[in-house]
Every structure is written in structure tokens, then in C-alpha cells.
Kinemage of the C-alpha trace (Angstrom):
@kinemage 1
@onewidth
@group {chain A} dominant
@subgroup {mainchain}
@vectorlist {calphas} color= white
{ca unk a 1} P -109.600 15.669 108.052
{ca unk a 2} L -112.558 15.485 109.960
{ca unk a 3} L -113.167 17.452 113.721
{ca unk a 4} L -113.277 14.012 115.137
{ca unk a 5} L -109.995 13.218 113.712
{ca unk a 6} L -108.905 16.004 114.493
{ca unk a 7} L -109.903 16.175 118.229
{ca unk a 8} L -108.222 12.654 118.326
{ca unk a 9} L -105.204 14.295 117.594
{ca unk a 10} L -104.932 16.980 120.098
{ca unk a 11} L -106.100 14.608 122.615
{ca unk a 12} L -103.169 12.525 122.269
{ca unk a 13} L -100.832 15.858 121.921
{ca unk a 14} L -102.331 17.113 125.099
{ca unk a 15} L -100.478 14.742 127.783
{ca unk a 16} L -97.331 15.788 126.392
{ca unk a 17} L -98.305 19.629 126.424
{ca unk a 18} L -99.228 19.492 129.912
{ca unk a 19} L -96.195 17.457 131.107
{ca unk a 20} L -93.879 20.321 129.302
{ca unk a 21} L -96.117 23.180 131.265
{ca unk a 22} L -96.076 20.913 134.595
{ca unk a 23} L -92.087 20.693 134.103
{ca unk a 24} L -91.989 24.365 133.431
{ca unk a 25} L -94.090 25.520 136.591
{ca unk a 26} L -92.262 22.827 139.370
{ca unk a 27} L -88.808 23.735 137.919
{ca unk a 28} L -89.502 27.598 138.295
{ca unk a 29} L -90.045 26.839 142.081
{ca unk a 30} L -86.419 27.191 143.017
{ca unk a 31} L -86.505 30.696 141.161
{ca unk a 32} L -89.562 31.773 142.543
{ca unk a 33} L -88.054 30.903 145.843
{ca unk a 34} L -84.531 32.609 145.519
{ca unk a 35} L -86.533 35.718 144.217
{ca unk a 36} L -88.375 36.022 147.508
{ca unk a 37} L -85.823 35.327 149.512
{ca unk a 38} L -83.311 37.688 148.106
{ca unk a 39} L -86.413 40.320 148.412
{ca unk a 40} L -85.701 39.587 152.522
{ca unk a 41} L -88.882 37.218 152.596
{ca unk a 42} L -88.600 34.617 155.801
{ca unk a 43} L -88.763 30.780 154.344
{ca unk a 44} L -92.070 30.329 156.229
{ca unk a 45} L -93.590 33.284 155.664
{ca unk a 46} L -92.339 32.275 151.740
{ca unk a 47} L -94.420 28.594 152.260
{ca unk a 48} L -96.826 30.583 153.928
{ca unk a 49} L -98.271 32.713 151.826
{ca unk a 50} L -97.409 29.851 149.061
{ca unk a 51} L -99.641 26.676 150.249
{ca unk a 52} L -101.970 29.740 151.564
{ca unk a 53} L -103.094 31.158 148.262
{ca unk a 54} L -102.571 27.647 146.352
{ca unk a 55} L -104.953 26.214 148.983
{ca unk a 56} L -108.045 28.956 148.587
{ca unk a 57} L -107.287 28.490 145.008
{ca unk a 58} L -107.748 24.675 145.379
{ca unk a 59} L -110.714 25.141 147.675
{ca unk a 60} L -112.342 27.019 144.897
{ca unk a 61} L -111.937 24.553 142.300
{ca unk a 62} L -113.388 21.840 144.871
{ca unk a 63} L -116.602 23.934 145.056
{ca unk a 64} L -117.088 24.659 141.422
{ca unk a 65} L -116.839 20.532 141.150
{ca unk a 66} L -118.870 20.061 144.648
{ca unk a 67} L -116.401 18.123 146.076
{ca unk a 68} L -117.072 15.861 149.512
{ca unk a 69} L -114.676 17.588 151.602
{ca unk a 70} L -113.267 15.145 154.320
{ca unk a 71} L -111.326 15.816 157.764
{ca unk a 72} L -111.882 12.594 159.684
{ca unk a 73} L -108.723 11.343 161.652
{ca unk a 74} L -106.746 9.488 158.769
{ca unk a 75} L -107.432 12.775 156.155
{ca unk a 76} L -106.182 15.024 159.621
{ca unk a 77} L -103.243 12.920 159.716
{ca unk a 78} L -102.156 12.536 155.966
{ca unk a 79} L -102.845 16.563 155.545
{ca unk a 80} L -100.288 16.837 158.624
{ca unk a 81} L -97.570 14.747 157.642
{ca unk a 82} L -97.769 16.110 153.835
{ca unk a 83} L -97.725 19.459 154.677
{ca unk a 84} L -94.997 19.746 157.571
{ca unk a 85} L -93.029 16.909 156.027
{ca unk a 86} L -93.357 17.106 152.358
{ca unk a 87} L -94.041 20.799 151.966
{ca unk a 88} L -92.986 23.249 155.586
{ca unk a 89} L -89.308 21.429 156.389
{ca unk a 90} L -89.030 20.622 152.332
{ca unk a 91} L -89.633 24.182 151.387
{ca unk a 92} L -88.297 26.279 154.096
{ca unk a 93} L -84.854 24.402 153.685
{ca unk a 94} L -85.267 25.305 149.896
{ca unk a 95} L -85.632 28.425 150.247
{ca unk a 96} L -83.011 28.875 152.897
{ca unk a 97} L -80.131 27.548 150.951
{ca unk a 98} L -81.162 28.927 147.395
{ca unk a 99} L -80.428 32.251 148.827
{ca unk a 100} L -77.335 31.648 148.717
{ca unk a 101} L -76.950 28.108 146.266
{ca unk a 102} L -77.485 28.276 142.582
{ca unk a 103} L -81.178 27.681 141.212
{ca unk a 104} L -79.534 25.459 139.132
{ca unk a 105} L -77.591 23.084 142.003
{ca unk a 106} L -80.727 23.018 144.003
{ca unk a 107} L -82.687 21.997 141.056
{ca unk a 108} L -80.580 18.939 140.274
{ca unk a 109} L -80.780 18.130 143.672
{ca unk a 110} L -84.902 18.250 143.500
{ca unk a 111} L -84.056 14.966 141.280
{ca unk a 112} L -82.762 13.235 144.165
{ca unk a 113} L -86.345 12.369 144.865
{ca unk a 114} L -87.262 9.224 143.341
{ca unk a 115} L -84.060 7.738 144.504
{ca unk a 116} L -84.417 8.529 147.869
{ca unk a 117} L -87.932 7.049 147.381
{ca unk a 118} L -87.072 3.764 146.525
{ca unk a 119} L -84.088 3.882 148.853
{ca unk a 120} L -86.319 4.383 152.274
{ca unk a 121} L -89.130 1.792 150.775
{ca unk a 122} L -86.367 -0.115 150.939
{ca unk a 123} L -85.596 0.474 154.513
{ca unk a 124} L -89.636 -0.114 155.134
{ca unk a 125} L -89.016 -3.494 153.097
{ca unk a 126} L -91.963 -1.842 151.134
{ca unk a 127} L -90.050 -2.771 147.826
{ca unk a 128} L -87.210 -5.464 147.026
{ca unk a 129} L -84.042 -5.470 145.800
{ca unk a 130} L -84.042 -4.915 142.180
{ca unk a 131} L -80.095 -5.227 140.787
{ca unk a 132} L -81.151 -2.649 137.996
{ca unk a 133} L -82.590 -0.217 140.802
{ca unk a 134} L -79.741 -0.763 143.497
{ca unk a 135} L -77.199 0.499 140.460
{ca unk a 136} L -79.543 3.156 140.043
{ca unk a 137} L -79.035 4.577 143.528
{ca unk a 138} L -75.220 3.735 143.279
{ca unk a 139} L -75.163 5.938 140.262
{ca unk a 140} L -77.195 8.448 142.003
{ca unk a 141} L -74.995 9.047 144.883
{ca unk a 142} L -72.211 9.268 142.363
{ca unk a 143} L -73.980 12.112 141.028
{ca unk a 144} L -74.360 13.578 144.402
{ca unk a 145} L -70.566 13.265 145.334
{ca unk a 146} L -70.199 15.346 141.786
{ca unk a 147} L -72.242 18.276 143.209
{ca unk a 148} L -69.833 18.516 146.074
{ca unk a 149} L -66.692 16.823 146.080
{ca unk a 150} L -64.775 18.755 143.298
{ca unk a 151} L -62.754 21.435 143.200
{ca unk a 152} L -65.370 24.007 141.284
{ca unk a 153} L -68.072 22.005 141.942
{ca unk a 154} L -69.171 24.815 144.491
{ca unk a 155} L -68.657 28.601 143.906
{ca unk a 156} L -66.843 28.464 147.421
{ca unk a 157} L -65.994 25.641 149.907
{ca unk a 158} L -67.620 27.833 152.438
{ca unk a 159} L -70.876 27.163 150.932
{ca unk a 160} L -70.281 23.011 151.551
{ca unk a 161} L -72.649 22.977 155.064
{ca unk a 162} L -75.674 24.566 153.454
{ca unk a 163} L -74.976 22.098 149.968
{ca unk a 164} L -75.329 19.347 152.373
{ca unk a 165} L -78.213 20.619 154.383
{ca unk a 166} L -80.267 20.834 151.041
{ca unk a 167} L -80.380 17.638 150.377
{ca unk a 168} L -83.029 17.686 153.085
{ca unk a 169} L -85.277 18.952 150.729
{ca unk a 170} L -85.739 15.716 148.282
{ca unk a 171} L -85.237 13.712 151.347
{ca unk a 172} L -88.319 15.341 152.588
{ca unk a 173} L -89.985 15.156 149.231
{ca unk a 174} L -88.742 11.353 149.383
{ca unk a 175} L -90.792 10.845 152.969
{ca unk a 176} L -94.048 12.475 151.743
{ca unk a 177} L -94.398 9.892 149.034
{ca unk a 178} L -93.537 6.666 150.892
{ca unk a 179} L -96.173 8.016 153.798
{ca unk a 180} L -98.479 8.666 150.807
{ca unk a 181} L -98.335 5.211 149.612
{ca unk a 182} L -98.713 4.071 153.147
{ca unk a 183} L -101.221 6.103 154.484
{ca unk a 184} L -103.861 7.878 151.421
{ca unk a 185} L -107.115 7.954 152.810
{ca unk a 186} L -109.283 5.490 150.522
{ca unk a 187} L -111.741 6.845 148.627
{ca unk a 188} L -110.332 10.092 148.505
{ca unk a 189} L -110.440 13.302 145.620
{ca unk a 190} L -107.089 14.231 144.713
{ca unk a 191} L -107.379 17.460 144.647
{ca unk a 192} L -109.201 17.579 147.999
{ca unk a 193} L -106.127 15.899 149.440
{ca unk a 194} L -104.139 18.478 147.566
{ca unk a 195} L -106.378 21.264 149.388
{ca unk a 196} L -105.676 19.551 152.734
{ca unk a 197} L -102.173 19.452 152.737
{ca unk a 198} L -101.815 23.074 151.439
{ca unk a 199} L -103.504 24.118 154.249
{ca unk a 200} L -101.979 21.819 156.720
{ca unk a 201} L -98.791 23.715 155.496
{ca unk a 202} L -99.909 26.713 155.596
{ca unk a 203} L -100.786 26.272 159.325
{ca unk a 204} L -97.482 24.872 160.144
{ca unk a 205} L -95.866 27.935 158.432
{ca unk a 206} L -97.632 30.148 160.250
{ca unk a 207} L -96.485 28.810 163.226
{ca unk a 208} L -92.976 28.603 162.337
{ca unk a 209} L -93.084 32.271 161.481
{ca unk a 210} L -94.549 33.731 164.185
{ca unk a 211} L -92.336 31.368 166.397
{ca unk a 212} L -88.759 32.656 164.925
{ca unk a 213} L -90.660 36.490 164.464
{ca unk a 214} L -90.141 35.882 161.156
{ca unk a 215} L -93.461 36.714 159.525
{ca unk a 216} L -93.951 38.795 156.617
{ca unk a 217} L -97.056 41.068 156.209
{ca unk a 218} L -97.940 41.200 152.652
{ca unk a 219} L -100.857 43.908 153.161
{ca unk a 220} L -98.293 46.792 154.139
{ca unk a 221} L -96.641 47.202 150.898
{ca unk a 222} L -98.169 45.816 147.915
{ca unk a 223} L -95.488 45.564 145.495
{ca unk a 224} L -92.776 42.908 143.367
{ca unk a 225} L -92.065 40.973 146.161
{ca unk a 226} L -96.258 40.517 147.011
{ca unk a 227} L -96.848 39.884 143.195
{ca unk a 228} L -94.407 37.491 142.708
{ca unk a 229} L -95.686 35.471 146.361
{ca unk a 230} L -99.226 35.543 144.386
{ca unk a 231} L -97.498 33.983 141.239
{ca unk a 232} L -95.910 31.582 143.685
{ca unk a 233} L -99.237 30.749 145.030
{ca unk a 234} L -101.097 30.470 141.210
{ca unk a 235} L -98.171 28.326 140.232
{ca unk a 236} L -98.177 25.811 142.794
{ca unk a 237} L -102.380 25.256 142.368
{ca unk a 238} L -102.209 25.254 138.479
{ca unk a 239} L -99.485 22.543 138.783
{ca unk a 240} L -101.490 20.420 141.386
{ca unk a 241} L -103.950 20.216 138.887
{ca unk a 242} L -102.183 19.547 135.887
{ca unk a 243} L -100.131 16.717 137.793
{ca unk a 244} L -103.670 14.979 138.836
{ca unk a 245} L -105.106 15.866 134.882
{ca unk a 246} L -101.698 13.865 133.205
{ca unk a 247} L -102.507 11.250 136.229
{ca unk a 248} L -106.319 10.480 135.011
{ca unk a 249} L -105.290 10.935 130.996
{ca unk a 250} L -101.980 8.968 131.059
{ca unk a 251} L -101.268 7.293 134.401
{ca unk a 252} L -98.531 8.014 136.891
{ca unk a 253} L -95.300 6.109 134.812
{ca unk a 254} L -96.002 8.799 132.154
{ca unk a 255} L -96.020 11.499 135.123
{ca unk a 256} L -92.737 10.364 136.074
{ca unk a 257} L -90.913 11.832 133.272
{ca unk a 258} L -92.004 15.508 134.647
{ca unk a 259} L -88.906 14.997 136.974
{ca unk a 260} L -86.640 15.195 134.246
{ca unk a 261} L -88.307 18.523 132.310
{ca unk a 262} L -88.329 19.978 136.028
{ca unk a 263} L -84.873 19.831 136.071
{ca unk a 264} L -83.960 21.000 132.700
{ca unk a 265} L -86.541 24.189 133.180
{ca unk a 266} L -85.069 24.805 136.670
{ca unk a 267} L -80.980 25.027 135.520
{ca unk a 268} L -82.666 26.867 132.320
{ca unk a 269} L -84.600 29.790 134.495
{ca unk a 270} L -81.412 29.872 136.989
{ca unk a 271} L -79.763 31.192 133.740
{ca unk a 272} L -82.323 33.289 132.304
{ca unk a 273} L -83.401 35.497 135.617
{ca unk a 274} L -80.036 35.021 137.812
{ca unk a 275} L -77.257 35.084 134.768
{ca unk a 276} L -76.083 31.901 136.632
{ca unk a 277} L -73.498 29.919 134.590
{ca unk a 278} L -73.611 26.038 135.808
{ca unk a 279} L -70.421 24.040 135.583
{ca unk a 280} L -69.531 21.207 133.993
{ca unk a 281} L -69.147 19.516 137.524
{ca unk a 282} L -73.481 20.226 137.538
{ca unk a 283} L -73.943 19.259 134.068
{ca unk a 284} L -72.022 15.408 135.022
{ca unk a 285} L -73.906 15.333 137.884
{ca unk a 286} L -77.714 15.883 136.156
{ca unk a 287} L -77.130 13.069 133.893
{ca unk a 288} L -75.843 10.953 136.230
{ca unk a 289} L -78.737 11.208 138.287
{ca unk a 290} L -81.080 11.399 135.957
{ca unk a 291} L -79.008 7.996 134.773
{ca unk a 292} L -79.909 6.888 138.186
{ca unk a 293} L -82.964 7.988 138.257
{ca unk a 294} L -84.208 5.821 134.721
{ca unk a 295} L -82.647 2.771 136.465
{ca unk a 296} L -84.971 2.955 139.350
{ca unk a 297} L -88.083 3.797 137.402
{ca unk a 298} L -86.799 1.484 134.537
{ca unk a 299} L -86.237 -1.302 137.656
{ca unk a 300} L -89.946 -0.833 138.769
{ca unk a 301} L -91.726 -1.032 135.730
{ca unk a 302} L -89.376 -4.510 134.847
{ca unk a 303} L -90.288 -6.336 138.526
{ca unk a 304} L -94.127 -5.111 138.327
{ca unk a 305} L -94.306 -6.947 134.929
{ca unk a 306} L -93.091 -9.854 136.697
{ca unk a 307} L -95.572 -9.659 139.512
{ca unk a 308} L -98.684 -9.351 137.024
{ca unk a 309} L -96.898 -11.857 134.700
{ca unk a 310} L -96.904 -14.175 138.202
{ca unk a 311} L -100.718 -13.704 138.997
């Protein structure tokens, strides 16, 4: 075998490595963020210090590359609404209710996104009506009356108010992408937008801290807790960058199985650094909405073909 061959070959191994490490990394996030907060760290200071060190890390990498940086108004206002929408209320709701949820619940719950997604474009008239897609969401919400509704489906019924408020957290996610599709600067770098918004975040964290007093000084005791905020941070950036790498090598339908891996990882670190035991009642409800979730991706990629087919 020659080294061209042979270079051929990793190359078309590599998109599926890096969607397994990308899955890995964004389905540790829950962990990494009941870790900090059962260490007594604030959910802003937690997004914080996150989108903080994940931004200088990104700001970096844009220098090595000598990347145009840009902050006229329509970069100002897509680095605002990312990073308060899609990462501040996303993540500090996270983090709030994983203190006390399972990493696994919340990480089925992550999965919500894409149906939310396709549910507000929707709303926006943005997208159509696909049958395939609408049973998609139908199937979805099925799944979400699973995490719940059941008796077991819940360590306690007392914990039912913050299972509901978490769903805030893919709705969020769901919001950052249709204002993304809506609103991306042209001619932008992807990872200079991902810079931005990390720092957009990290500014509206800040605030949110100091406003509820709830700010946590990492410089006073360097320790666990401040080790495992600077994994947070190195995770997040190395992620950013893998997501834009599988983006450029294999386009953005192949990116859309990481959702799935995220998941799996997520439930799978809940059990290895929590002991957490999911129930059956989670189980049903992952592959229902990861059921739902294949409708609505399966749905898109079925009514674009029509549209080129059409042109």
C-alpha cells in the first residue's frame, strides 16, 4: 500500500473520528456542569469562566490563522443574541437543574434541540410542513411526556418544576440556531463568530453574577473545582473547532449525527462519574426522540431534494 493510499484512508476515517471525539466532549458538558455545581460554583460564574477561557483560547487560534476580526453592528448583534440566548440563559438553566437532575435526563433532553428547531421555523414560516417531520415532533413530545409523566420516571415528584424548567435549555439552544440562520453576518470566519459569542457570554455572565452576588473567584483557591472550570473552558474551544473542521470536511447533514453520540456519551459519563442508574422510563424516551429526531432531519433532507430536483 502506498502513503498516498494510505493517507486516502485516514482521510476518510478522520470525519468519523472527530464526530466520536465531538460527541464525547458536548455530551460531557452536563457532567462537567453538575461537577461544578455540586463544588458550590454559581451557574454564571460556571458560564463565566466557561465561554471566558474557551474565548481567549479561540482568540488565540484566530491570531495564529490572522483572522479579520469583525464587530460592526450585525457581528455586535449576532455575538449578543448567541451568547445570552444560546449560551448565558441555555447554560445557567443547565447547570441549575443538573444539580439536582440526572446527567443522564438532562442529556436526553439536550436532544430536544433539532425538534424544537424545526418546530419554531415553523412558527417563523421559515420551513413547511413536511408530514414525515410533523410525526417527528409528535414522536418527540411523546418522548418528552416519557421523561415526566410516569411513575419512576423522576427520582421524586418533587423534582417535576425544575424537569420542566430544563427544557429551557434546548429551547434556548433551539432559538440560537433559527436566529443563526436568520441573522449570520455574511462573509464571516466561523470561528471568529465562535470567538464573538463566547465573549458576548462571557460578558453577560459576568453581569448576571455580580448582579445575584453570585460570583466565584477562581484566583483564591486554586484547586479541583478551578481545574475542572479550565477543562470546562479547553473542552468547549476544542469542540468549536472540531464542529467547524467536520463542517468544511463533510458538511453539516454529516454533523448532525453528533446529536445522537452526544447523547449516548452524556447518559454514559452520568454513569461512570455519578454511579447514576437511568431507568427504563429514560431509555424509551432517548429512542423516541432520537426516533423523532431522524424524522425531522430525514424530512429535510427528502423536501430539499425536491427543491433542487424543482430548479
Amino acid at each position: 500500500m502506498t502513503d498516498t493510499s494510505i493517507r486516502k484512508k485516514m482521510f476518510r476515517w478522520t470525519p468519523l473520528l472527530l464526530l466520536i471525539v465531538l460527541g464525547a466532549l458536548w455530551g460531557g458538558n452536563p457532567s462537567f456542569s453538575k461537577g461544578l455545581a455540586i463544588a458550590g460554583v454559581s451557574p454564571f460564574s460556571v458560564v463565566f469562566w466557561q465561554t471566558l477561557g474557551a474565548g481567549l483560547i479561540l482568540l488565540i487560534v484566530c491570531l495564529v490563522r490572522r483572522t479579520k476580526l469583525r464587530f460592526g453592528a450585525k457581528h455586535l448583534i449576532y455575538f449578543g443574541f448567541m451568547g445570552i440566548v444560546g449560551i448565558d440563559v441555555s447554560y445557567a438553566i443547565l447547570v441549575y437543574t443538573v444539580e439536582h437532575l440526572s446527567v443522564g435526563y438532562v442529556s436526553v433532553l439536550i436532544l430536544f434541540s433539532p425538534l424544537l428547531t424545526y418546530t419554531i421555523a415553523l412558527m417563523f414560516r421559515m420551513e413547511p410542513i413536511v408530514k414525515s417531520r410533523a410525526a417527528g415532533i409528535v414522536i418527540g413530545l411523546a418522548g418528552a411526556a416519557v421523561l415526566v409523566v410516569p411513575e419512576g420516571s423522576l427520582p421524586s415528584r418533587d423534582l417535576l418544576p425544575l424537569a420542566l424548567l430544563a427544557f429551557i435549555t434546548p429551547l434556548g439552544y433551539a432559538a440560537a440556531n433559527v436566529f443563526a440562520d436568520l441573522a449570520r453576518p455574511p462573509n464571516s470566519d466561523n470561528v471568529a463568530l465562535a470567538m464573538g459569542t463566547m465573549f458576548a457570554a462571557a460578558l453577560g455572565a459576568l453581569i448576571g453574577s455580580l448582579l445575584d452576588d453570585s460570583f466565584y473567584p477562581i484566583w483564591e483557591n486554586i484547586g479541583h473545582t478551578e481545574t475542572l472550570l479550565a477543562f470546562f473552558a479547553l473542552s468547549t474551544s476544542v469542540a468549536f473547532l472540531i464542529f467547524y473542521a467536520i463542517i468544511k470536511m463533510s458538511g453539516a447533514v454529516y454533523l448532525g449525527q453528533v446529536g445522537y453520540l452526544g447523547t449516548v456519551f452524556g447518559v454514559c459519563w452520568g454513569i461512570l462519574f455519578f454511579a447514576e442508574k437511568p431507568s427504563v422510563w429514560l431509555w424509551l424516551a432517548a429512542i423516541l426522540v432520537a426516533i423523532g429526531v431522524g424524522l425531522v432531519n430525514l424530512g429535510k433532507g427528502s423536501h430539499d431534494e425536491n427543491i433542487s430536483s424543482e430548479t
